[in-house]
mmCIF file of the C-alpha atoms, coordinates in Angstrom:
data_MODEL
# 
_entry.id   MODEL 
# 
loop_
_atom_site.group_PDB 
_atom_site.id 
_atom_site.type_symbol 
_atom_site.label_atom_id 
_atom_site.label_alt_id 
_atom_site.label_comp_id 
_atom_site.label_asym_id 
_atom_site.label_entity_id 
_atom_site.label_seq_id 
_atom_site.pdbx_PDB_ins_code 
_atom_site.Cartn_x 
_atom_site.Cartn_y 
_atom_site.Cartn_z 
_atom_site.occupancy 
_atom_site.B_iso_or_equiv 
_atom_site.pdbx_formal_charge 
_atom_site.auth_seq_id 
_atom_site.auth_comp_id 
_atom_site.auth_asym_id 
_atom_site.auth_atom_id 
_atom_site.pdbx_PDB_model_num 
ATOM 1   C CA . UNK A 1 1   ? -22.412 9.469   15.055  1.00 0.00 ? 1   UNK A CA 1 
ATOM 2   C CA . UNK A 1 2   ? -20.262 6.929   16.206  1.00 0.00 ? 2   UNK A CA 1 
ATOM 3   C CA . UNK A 1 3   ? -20.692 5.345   19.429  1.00 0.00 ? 3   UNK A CA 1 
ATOM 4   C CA . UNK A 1 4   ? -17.604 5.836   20.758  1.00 0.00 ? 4   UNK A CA 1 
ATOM 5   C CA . UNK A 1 5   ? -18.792 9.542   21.521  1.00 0.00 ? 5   UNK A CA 1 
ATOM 6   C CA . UNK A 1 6   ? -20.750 7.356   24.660  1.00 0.00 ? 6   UNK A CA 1 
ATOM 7   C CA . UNK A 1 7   ? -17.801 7.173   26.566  1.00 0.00 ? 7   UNK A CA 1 
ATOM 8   C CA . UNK A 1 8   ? -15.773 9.616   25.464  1.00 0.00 ? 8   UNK A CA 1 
ATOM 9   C CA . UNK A 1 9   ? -15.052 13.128  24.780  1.00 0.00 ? 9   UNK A CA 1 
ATOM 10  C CA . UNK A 1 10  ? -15.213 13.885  21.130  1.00 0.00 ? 10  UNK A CA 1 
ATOM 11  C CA . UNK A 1 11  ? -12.316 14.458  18.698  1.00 0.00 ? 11  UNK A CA 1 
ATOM 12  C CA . UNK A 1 12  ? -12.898 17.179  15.954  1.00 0.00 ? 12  UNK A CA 1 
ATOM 13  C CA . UNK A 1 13  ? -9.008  17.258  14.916  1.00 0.00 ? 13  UNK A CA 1 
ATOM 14  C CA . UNK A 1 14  ? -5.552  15.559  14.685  1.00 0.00 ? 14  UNK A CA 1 
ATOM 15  C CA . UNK A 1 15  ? -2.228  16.005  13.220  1.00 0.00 ? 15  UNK A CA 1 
ATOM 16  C CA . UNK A 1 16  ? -2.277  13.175  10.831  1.00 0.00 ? 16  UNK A CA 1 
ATOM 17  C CA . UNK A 1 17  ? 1.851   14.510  10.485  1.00 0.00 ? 17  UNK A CA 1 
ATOM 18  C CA . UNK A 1 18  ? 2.153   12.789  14.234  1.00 0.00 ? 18  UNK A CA 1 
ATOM 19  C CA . UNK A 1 19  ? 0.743   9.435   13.590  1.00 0.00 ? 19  UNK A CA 1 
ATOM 20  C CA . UNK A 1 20  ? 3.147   7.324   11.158  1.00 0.00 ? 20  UNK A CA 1 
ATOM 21  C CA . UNK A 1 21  ? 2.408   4.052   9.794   1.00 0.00 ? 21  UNK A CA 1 
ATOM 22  C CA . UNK A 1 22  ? 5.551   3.101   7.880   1.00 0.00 ? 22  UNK A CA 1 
ATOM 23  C CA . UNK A 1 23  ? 8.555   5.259   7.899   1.00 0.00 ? 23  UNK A CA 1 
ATOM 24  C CA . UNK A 1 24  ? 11.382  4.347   5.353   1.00 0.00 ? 24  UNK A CA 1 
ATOM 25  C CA . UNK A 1 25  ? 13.059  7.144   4.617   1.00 0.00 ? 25  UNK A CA 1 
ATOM 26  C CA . UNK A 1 26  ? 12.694  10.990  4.692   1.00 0.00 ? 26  UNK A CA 1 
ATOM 27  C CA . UNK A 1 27  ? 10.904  10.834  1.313   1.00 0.00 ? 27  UNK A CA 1 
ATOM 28  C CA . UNK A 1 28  ? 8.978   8.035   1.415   1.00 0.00 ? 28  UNK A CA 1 
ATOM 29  C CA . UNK A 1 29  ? 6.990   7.510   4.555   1.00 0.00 ? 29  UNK A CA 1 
ATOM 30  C CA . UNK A 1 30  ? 3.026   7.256   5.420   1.00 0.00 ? 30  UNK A CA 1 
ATOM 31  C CA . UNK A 1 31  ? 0.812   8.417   7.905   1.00 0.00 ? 31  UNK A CA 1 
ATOM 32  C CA . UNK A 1 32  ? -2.454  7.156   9.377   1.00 0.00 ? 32  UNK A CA 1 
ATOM 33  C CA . UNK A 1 33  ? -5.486  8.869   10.254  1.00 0.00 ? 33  UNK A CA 1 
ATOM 34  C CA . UNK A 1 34  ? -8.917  6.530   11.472  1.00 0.00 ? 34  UNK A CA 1 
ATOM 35  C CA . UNK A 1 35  ? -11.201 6.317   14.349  1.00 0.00 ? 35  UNK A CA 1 
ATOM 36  C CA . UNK A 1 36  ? -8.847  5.287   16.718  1.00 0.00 ? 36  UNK A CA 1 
ATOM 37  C CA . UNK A 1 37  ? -7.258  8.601   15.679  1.00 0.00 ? 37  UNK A CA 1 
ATOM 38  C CA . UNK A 1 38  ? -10.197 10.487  15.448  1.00 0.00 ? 38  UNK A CA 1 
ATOM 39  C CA . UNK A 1 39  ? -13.125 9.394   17.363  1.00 0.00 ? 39  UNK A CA 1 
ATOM 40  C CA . UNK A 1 40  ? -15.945 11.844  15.048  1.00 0.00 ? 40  UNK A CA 1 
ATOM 41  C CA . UNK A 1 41  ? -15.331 9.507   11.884  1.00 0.00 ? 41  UNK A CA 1 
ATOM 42  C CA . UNK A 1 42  ? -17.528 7.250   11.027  1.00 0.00 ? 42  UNK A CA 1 
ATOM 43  C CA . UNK A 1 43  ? -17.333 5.042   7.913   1.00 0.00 ? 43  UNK A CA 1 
ATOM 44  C CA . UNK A 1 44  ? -13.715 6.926   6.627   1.00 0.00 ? 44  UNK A CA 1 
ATOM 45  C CA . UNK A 1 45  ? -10.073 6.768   6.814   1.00 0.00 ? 45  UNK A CA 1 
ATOM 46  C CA . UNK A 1 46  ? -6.848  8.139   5.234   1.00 0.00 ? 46  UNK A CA 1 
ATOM 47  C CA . UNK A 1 47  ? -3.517  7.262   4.297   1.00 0.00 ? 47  UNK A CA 1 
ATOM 48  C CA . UNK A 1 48  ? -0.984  10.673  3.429   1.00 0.00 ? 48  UNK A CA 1 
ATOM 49  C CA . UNK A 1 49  ? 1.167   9.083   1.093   1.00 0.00 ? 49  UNK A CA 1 
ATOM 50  C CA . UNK A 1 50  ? 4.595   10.561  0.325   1.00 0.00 ? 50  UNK A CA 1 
ATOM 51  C CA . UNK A 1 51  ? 7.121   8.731   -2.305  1.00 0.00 ? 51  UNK A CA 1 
ATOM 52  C CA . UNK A 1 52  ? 9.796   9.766   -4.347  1.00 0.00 ? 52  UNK A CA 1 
ATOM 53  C CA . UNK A 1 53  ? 9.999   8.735   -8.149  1.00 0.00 ? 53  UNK A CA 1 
ATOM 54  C CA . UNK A 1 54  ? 10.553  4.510   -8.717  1.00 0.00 ? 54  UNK A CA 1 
ATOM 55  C CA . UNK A 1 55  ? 9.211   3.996   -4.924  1.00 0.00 ? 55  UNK A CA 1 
ATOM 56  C CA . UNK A 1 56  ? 6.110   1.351   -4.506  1.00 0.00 ? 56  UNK A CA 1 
ATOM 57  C CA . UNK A 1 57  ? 3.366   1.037   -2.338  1.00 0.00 ? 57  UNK A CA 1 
ATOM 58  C CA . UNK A 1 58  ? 3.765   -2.954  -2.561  1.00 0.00 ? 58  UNK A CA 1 
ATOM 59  C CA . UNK A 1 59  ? 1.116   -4.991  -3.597  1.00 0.00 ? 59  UNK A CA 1 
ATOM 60  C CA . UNK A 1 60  ? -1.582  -5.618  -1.524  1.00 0.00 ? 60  UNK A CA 1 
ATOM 61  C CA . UNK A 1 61  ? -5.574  -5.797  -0.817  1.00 0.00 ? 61  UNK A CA 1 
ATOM 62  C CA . UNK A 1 62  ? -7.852  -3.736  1.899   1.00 0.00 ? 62  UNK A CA 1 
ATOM 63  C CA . UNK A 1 63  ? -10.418 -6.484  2.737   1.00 0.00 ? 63  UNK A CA 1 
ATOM 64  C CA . UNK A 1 64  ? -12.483 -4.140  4.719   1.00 0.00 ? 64  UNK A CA 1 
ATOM 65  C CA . UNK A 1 65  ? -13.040 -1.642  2.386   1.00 0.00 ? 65  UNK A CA 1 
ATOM 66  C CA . UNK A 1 66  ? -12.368 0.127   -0.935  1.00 0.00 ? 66  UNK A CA 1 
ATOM 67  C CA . UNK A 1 67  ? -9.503  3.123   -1.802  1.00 0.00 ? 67  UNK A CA 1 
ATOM 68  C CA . UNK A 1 68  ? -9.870  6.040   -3.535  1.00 0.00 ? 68  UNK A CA 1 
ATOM 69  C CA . UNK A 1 69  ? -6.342  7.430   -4.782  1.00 0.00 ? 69  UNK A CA 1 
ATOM 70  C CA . UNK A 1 70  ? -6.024  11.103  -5.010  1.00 0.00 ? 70  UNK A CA 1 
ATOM 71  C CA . UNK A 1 71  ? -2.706  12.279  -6.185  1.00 0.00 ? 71  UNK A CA 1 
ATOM 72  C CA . UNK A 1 72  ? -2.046  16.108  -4.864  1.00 0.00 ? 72  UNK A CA 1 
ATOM 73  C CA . UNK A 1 73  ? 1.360   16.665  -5.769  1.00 0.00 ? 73  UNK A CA 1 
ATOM 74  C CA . UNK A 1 74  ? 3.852   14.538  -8.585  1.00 0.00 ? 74  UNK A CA 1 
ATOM 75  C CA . UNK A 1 75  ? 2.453   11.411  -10.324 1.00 0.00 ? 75  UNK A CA 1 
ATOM 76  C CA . UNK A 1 76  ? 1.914   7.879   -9.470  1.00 0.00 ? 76  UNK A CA 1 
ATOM 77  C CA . UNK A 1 77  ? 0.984   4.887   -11.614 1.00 0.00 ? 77  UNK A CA 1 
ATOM 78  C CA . UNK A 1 78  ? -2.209  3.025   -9.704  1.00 0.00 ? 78  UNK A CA 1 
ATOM 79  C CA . UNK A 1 79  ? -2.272  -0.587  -10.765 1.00 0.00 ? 79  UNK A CA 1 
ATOM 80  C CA . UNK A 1 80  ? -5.163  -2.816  -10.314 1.00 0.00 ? 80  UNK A CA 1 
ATOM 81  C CA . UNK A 1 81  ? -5.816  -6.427  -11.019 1.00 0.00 ? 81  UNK A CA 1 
ATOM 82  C CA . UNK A 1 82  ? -9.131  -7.289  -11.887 1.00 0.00 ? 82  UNK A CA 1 
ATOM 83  C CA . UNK A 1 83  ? -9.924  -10.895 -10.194 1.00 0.00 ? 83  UNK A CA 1 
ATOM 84  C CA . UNK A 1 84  ? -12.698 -11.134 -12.358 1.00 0.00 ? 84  UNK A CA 1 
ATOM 85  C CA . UNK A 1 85  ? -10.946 -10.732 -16.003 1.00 0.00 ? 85  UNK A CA 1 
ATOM 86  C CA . UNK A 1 86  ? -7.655  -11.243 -14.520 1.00 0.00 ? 86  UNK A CA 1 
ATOM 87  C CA . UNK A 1 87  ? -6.517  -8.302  -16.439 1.00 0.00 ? 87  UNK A CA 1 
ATOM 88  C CA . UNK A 1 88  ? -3.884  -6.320  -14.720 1.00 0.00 ? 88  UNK A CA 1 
ATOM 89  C CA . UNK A 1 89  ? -4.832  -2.174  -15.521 1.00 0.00 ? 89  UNK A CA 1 
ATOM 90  C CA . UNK A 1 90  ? -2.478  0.246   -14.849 1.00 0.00 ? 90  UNK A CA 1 
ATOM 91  C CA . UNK A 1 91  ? -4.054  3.985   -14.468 1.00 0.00 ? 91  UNK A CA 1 
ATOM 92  C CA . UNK A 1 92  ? -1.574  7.126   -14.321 1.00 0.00 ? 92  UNK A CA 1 
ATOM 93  C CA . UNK A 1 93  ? -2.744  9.668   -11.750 1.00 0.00 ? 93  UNK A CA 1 
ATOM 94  C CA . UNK A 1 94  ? -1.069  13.222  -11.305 1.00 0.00 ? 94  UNK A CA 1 
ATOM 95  C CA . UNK A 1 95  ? -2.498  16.135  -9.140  1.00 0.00 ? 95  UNK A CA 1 
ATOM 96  C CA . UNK A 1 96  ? -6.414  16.503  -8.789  1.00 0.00 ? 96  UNK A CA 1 
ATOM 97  C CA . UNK A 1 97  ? -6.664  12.944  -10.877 1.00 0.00 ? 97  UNK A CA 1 
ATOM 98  C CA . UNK A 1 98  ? -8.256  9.940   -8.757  1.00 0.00 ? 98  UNK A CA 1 
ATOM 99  C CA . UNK A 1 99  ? -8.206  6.103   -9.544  1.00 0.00 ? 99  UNK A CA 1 
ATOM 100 C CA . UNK A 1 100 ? -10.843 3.972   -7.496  1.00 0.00 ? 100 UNK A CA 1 
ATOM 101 C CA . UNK A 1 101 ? -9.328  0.218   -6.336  1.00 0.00 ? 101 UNK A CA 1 
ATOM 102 C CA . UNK A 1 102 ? -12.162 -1.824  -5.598  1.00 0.00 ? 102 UNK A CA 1 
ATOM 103 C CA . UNK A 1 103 ? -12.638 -3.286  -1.862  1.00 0.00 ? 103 UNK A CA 1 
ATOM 104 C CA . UNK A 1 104 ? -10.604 -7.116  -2.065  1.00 0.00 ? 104 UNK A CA 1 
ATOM 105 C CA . UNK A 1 105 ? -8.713  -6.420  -5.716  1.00 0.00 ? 105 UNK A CA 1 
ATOM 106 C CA . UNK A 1 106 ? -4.867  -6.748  -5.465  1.00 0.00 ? 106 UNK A CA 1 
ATOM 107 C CA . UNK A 1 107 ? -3.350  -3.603  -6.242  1.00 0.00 ? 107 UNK A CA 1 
ATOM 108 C CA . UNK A 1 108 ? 0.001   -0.798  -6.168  1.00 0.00 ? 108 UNK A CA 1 
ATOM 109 C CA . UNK A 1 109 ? 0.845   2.070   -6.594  1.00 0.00 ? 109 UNK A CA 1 
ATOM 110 C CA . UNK A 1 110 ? 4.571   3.499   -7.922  1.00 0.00 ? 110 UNK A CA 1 
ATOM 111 C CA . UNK A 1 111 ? 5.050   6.530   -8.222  1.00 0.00 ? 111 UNK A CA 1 
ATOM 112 C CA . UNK A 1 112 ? 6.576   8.159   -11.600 1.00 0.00 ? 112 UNK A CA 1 
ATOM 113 C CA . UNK A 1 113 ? 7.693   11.766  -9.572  1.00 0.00 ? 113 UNK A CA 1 
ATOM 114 C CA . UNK A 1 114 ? 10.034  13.007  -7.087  1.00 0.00 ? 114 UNK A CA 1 
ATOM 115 C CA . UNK A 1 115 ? 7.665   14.590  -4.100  1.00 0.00 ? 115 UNK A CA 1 
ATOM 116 C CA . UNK A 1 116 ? 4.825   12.102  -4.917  1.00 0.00 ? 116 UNK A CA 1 
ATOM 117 C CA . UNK A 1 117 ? 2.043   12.849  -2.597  1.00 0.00 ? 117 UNK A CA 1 
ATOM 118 C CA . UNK A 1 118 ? -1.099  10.869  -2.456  1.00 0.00 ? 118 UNK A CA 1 
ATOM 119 C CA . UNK A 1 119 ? -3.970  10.152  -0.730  1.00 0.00 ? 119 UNK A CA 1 
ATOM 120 C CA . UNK A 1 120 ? -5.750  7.215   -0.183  1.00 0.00 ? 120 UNK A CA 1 
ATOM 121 C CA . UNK A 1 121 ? -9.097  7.420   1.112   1.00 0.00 ? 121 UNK A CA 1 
ATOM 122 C CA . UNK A 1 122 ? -11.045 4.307   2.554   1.00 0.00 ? 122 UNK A CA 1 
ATOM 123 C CA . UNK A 1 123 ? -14.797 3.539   2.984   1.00 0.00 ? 123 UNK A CA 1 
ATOM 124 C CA . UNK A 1 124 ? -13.698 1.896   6.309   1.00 0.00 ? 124 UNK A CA 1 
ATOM 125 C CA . UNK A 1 125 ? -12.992 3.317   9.864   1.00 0.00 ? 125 UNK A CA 1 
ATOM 126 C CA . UNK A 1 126 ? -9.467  1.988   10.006  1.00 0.00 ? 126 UNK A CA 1 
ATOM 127 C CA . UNK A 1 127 ? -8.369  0.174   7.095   1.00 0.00 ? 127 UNK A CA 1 
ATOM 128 C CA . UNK A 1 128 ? -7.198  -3.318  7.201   1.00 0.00 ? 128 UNK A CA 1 
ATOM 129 C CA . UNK A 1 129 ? -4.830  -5.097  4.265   1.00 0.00 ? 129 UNK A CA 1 
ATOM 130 C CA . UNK A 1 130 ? -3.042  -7.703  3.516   1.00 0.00 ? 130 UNK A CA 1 
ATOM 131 C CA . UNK A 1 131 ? 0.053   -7.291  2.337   1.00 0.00 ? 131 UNK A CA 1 
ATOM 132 C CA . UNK A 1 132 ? 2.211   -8.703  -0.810  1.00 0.00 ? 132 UNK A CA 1 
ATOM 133 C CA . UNK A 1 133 ? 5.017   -9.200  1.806   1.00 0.00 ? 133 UNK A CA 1 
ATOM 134 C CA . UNK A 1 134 ? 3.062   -11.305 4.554   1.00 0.00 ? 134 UNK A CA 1 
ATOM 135 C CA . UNK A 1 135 ? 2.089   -13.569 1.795   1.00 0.00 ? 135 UNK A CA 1 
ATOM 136 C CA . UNK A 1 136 ? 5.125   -14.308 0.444   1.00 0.00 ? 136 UNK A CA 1 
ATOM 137 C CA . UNK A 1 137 ? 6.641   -14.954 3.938   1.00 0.00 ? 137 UNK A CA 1 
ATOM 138 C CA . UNK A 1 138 ? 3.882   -16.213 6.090   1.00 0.00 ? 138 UNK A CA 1 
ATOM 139 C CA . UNK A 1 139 ? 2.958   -19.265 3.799   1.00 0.00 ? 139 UNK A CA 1 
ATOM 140 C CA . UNK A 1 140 ? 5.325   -21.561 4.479   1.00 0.00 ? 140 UNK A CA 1 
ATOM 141 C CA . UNK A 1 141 ? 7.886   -22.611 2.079   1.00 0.00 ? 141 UNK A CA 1 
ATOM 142 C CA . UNK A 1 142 ? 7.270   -26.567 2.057   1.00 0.00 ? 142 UNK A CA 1 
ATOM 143 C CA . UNK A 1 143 ? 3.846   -25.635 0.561   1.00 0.00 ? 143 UNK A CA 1 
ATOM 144 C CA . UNK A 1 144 ? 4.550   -23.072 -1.633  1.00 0.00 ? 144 UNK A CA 1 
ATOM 145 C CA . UNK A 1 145 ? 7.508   -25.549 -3.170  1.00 0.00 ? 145 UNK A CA 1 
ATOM 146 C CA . UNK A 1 146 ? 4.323   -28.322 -3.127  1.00 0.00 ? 146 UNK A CA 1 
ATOM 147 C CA . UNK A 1 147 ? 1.898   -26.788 -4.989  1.00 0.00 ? 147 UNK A CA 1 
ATOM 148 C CA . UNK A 1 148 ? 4.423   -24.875 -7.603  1.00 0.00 ? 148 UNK A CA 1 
ATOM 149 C CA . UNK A 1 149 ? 6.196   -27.655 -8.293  1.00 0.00 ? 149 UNK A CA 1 
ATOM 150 C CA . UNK A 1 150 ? 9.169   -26.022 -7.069  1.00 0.00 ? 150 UNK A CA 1 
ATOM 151 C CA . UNK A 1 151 ? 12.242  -26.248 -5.428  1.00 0.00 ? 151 UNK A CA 1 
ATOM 152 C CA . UNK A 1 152 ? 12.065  -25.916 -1.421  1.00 0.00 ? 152 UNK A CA 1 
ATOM 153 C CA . UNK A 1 153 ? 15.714  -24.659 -1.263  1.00 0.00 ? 153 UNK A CA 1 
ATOM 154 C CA . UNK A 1 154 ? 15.426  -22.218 -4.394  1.00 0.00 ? 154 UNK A CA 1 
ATOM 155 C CA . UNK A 1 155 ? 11.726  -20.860 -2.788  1.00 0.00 ? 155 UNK A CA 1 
ATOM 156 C CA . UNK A 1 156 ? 13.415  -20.135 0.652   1.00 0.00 ? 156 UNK A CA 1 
ATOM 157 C CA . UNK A 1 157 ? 16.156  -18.453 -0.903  1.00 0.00 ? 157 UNK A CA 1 
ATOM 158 C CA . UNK A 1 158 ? 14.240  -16.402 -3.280  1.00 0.00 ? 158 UNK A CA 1 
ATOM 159 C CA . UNK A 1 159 ? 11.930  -14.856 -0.814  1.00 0.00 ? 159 UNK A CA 1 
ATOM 160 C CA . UNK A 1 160 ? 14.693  -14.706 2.264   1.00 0.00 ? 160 UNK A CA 1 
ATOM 161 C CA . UNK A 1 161 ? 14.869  -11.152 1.360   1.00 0.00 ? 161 UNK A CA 1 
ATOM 162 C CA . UNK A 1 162 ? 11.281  -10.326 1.562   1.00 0.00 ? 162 UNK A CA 1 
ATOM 163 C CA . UNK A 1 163 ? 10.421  -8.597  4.867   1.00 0.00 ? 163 UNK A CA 1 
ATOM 164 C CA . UNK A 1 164 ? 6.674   -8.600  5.903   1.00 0.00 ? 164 UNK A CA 1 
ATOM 165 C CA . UNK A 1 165 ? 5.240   -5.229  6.319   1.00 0.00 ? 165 UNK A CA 1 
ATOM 166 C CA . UNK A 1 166 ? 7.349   -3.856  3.799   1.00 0.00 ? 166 UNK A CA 1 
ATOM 167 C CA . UNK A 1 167 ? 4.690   -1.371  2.662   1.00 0.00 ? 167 UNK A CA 1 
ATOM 168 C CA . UNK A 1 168 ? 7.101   0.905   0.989   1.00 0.00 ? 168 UNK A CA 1 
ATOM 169 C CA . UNK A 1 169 ? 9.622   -0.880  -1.841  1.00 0.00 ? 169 UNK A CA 1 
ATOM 170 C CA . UNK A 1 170 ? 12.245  -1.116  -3.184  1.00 0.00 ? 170 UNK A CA 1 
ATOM 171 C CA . UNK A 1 171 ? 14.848  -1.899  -0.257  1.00 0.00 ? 171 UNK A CA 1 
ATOM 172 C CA . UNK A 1 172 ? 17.350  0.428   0.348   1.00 0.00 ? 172 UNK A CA 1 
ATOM 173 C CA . UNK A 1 173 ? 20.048  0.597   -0.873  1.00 0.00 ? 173 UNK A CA 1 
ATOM 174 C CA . UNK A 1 174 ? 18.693  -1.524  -3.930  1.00 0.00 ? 174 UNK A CA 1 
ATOM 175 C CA . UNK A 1 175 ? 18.039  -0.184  -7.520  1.00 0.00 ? 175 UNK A CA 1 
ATOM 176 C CA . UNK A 1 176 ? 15.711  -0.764  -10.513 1.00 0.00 ? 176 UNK A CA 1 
ATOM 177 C CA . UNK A 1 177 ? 16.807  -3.282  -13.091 1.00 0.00 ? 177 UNK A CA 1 
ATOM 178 C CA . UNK A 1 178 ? 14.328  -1.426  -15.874 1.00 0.00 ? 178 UNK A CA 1 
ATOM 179 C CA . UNK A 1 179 ? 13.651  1.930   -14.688 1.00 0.00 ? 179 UNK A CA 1 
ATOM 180 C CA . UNK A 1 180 ? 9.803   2.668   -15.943 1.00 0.00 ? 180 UNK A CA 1 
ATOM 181 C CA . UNK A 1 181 ? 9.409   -0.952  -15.931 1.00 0.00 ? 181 UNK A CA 1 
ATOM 182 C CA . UNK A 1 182 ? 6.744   -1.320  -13.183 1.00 0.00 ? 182 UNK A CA 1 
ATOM 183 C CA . UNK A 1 183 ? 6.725   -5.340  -13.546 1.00 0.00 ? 183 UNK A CA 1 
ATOM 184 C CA . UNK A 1 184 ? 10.874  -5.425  -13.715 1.00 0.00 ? 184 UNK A CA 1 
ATOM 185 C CA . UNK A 1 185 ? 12.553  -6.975  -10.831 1.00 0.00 ? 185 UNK A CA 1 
ATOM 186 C CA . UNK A 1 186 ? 15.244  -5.258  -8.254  1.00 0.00 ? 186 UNK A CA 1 
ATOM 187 C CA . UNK A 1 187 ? 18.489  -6.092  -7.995  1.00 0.00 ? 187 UNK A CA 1 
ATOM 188 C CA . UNK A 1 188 ? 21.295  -4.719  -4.858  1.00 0.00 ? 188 UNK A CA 1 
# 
C-alpha cells in the first residue's frame, strides 16, 4: 500500500468529474484522477478524455510512465512515433478497442467522432508529460533559428500562436485546412 496511508486517512473514492485538468470547451475537456487524488493508488493513474470529432490531444510524451488508450464511446485515431524506426503509426480505436503508447514515445490522439470519450490509463501515480506546446515555445527562438538554419523573425512569428499547455487543439475559433488529414495544418 502506499505510504501515504502513514499519515493519513485513506481514500477509497473520488469524483474524477470534480478534478479538471484542461478545460476548453463544453465538449472537449479532461479530468485527472492520481494519488494526490486518491491516496489508495499505487502505481496507476487516469485521464477521462472527452473530444468532439477533428479535436487533438496535442503531441506529447509521459516520461514517467506508459498509456494505455481505451476508447468507451466514438472513435479516436492514436498516433505513435516510434523513436526507434522513426516510423510514425497511426492506430484507429473505437469503443472497447485499446492502443498501448510506450513510456517516452511522442504521441496524439484526434479523435474521428462527435462525443469521443477515452481513457488513458498510466503505469505511474500521477503522470508527468511534456508537451508539443512547451517545446515549441520554451526553446528559445535564437536557437531554434541556429540549428534549422532558419529565419529568427519567420520562427518567432510562426510559433507566436502556440500557447504552452495547450493540451487540447485546434484553437478556437480555428478550422481544419484538410478535414481527415491528421498531419494538415490549421488555419483561422
Amino acid at each position: 500500500m502506499n505510504s501515504n496511508h502513514v499519515s493519513t486517512q485513506p481514500q477509497f473514492t473520488f469524483d474524477v468529474n470534480k478534478n479538471p485538468l484542461f478545460v476548453k470547451d463544453q465538449h472537449n475537456f479532461i479530468n485527472l484522477l492520481g494519488v494526490n487524488q486518491l491516496n489508495t493508488l499505487e502505481n496507476i493513474s487516469l485521464l477521462d478524455i472527452y473530444l468532439s470529432a477533428n479535436n487533438v490531444i496535442e503531441p506529447h510524451y509521459h516520461q514517467n510512465a506508459a498509456e494505455l488508450v481505451y476508447c468507451i464511446t466514438g472513435s479516436a485515431v492514436v498516433s505513435i512515433l516510434n523513436p526507434y524506426t522513426k516510423q510514425l503509426m497511426h492506430f484507429p480505436i473505437s469503443p472497447g478497442q485499446v492502443a498501448n503508447v510506450p513510456q517516452g514515445w511522442w504521441h496524439y490522439e484526434v479523435a474521428t467522432k462527435n462525443n469521443t470519450h477515452l481513457l488513458a490509463i498510466f503505469n505511474a501515480p500521477t503522470p508527468e508529460v511534456i508537451l508539443g506546446s512547451d517545446l515549441l515555445k520554451l526553446t528559445p527562438a535564437n536557437i531554434m533559428a541556429h540549428t534549422y538554419g532558419m529565419n529568427e523573425t519567420l520562427w518567432t512569428q510562426a510559433v507566436a500562436p502556440v500557447r504552452p499547455n495547450t493540451f487540447i487543439g485546434p484553437p478556437n475559433p480555428w478550422q481544419q485546412v484538410q478535414p481527415g488529414n491528421y498531419g494538415g495544418g490549421y488555419e483561422q
